[in-house]
N, C-alpha and C positions, 0 to 999 in steps of 0.2 A: 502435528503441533511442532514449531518450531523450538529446538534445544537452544541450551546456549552454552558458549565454548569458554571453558573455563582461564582463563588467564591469557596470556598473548599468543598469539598463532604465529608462529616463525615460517615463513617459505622460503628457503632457501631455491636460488635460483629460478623462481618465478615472475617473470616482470611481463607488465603489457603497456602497450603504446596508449597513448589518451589519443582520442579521434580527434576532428577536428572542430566537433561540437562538446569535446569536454568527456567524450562516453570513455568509458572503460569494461570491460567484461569483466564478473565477477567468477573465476574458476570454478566450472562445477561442482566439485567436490565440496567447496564451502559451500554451494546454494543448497546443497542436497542438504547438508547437515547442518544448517540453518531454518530450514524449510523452507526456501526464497526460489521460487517459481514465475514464470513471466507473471505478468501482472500484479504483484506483490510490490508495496510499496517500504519504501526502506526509509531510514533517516541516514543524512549526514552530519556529520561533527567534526570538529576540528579536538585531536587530542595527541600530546607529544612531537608535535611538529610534523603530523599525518593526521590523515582524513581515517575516522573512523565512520563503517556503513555497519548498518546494522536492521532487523527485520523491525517495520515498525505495527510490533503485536498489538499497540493499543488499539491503534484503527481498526486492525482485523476483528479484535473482539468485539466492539461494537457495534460490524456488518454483520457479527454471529448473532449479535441479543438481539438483533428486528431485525432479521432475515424474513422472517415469515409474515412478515405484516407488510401485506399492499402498499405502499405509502403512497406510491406514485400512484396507485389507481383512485387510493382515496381523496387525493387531492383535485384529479378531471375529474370525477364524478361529484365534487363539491363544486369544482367551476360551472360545471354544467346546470348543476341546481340553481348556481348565481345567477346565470345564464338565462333559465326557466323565468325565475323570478323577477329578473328586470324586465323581461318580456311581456310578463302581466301587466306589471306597472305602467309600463309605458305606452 
């Protein structure tokens, strides 16, 4: 689970280039302690005349609450019944 860091994070003498698409790496030491792992999806914001990132835990928790539920399977196996069913008909 990811923590959250209490007031403003000062890095002195850390700076990185923005790529040419805009990317920047985020220092592993804040992903670690953040919990922010490839695929983890983040927000940005604009606050104090910088961009604030941050982990964005809502979405995660709601890939946690219907994790377990097929969704995608329930949904072909409902087309397929539509499927079935216009085939009689028709």
């Amino acid at each position: 689970m990811a923590t959250s860091v209490q007031g403003p994070v000062i890095l002195n003498g850390m700076t990185h280039r923005v790529g040419p698409k805009g990317q920047v790496v985020i220092p592993k030491d804040i992903r670690d302690r953040l919990g922010i792992s490839p695929g983890s999806q983040v927000v940005f914001s604009e606050a104090s005349g910088g961009v604030l990132v941050r982990p964005a835990e809502g979405l995660a928790g709601l890939r946690g609450a219907y994790g377990h539920l097929d969704l995608a399977g329930e949904l072909a196996r409902a087309r397929d019944e539509d499927a079935r069913a216009e085939g009689r008909r028709g």
